[in-house]
C-alpha positions as CSV (number, residue, x, y, z in Angstrom):
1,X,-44.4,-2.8,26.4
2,X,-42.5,-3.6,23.2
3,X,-41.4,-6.7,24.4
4,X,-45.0,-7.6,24.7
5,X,-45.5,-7.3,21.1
6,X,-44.5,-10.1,18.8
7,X,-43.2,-9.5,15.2
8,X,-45.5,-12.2,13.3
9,X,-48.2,-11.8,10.9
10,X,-50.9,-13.1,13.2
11,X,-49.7,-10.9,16.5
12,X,-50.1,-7.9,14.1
13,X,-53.3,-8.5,12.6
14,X,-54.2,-9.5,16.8
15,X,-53.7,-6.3,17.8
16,X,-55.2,-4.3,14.8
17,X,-58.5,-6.1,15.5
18,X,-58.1,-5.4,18.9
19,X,-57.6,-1.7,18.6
20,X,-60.4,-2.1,16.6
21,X,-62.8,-3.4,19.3
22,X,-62.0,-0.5,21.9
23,X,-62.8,1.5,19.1
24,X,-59.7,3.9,19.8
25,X,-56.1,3.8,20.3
26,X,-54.8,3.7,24.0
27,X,-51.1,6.1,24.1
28,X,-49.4,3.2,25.2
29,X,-50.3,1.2,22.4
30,X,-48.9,4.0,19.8
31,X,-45.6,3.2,19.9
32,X,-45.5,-0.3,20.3
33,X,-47.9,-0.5,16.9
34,X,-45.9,1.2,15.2
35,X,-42.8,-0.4,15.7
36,X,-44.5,-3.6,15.2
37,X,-45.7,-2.5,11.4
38,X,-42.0,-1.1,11.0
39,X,-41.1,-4.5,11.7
40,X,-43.4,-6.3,10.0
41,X,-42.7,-4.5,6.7
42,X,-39.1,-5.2,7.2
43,X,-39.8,-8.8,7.6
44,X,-42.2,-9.3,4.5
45,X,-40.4,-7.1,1.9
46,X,-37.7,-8.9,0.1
47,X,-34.9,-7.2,0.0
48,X,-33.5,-7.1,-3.5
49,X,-30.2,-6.5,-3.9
50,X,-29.0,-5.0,-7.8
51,X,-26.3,-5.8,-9.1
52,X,-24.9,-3.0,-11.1
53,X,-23.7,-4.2,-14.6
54,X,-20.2,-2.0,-15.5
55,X,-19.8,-1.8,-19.5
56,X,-16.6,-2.7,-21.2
57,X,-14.2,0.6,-22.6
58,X,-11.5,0.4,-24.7
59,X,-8.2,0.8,-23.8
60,X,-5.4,1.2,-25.6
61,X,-1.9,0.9,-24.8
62,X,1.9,0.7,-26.0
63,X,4.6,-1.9,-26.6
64,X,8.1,-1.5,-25.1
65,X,9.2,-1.4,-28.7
66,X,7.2,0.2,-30.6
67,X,3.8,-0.2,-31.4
68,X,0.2,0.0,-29.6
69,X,-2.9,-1.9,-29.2
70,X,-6.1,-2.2,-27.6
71,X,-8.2,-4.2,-25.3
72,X,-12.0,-4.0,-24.1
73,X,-12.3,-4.3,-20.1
74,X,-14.5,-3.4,-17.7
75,X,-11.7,-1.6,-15.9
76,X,-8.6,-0.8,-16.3
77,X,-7.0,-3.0,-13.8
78,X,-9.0,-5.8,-16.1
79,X,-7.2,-4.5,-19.0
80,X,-3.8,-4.6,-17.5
81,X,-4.0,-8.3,-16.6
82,X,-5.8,-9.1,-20.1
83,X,-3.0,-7.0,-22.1
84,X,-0.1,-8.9,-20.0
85,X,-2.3,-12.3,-20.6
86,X,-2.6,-11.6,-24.1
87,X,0.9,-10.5,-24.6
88,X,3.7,-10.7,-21.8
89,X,2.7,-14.5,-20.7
90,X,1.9,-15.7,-24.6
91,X,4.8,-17.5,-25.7
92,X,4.0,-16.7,-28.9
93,X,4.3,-13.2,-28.4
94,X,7.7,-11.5,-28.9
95,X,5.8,-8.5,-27.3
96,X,5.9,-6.4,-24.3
97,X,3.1,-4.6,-22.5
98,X,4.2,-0.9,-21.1
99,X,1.8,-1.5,-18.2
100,X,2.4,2.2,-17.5
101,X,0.7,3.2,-21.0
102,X,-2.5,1.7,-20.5
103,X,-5.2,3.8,-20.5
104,X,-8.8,4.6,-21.7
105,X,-9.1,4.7,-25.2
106,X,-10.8,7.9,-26.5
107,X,-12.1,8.8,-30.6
108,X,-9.2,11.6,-30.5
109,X,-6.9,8.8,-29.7
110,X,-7.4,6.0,-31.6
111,X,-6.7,8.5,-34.5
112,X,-3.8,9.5,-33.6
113,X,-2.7,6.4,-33.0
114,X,-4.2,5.0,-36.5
115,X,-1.8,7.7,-38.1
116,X,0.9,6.1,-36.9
117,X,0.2,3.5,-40.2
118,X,-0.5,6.2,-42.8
């Protein structure tokens, strides 16, 4: 029987107004309906897909000499290549990332590493 029922718009409203007419709804009609309105739902509802927006954190991290900084990054794999960007491949930059250092920057941290200069 469900093979009998389409999945457009018109076969739908087709059989509604025919269920309509007898007034009642036959058994064997039940489960075919429904599975035709399941459908049909499915089919008209767009399906919208969110994208889930990840805020950038601070991390902070130290130099194989001495010293620290910080980056903003969504994660901390994003901080790692944007603190060996910044640093490691600037030729510029006499300084060396310790990759192993990196890590989320919290208040209790960046003040202990801000007394480092007092």
């Amino acid at each position: 029987m469900i093979d009998k029922i389409g999945n457009s718009h018109e076969e739908l409203v087709d059989m509604i107004d025919s269920i309509e007419a007898l007034g009642m709804l036959p058994p064997e009609y039940f489960a075919d309906l429904m599975v035709c309105i399941d459908t049909h739902k499915e089919l008209i509802t767009p399906k919208v897909k969110v994208k889930r927006e990840v805020e950038l954190k601070e991390y902070i991290f130290s130099f194989e000499g001495g010293g620290w900084n910080t980056v903003w990054a969504k994660t901390r794999r994003g901080a790692i290549k944007r603190a060996l960007k910044e640093y490691n491949d600037n030729p510029e930059s006499s300084l060396s990332v310790r990759v192993s250092s990196i890590s989320k920057a919290t208040p209790k941290g960046l003040q202990t590493a801000c007394n480092t200069f007092y």
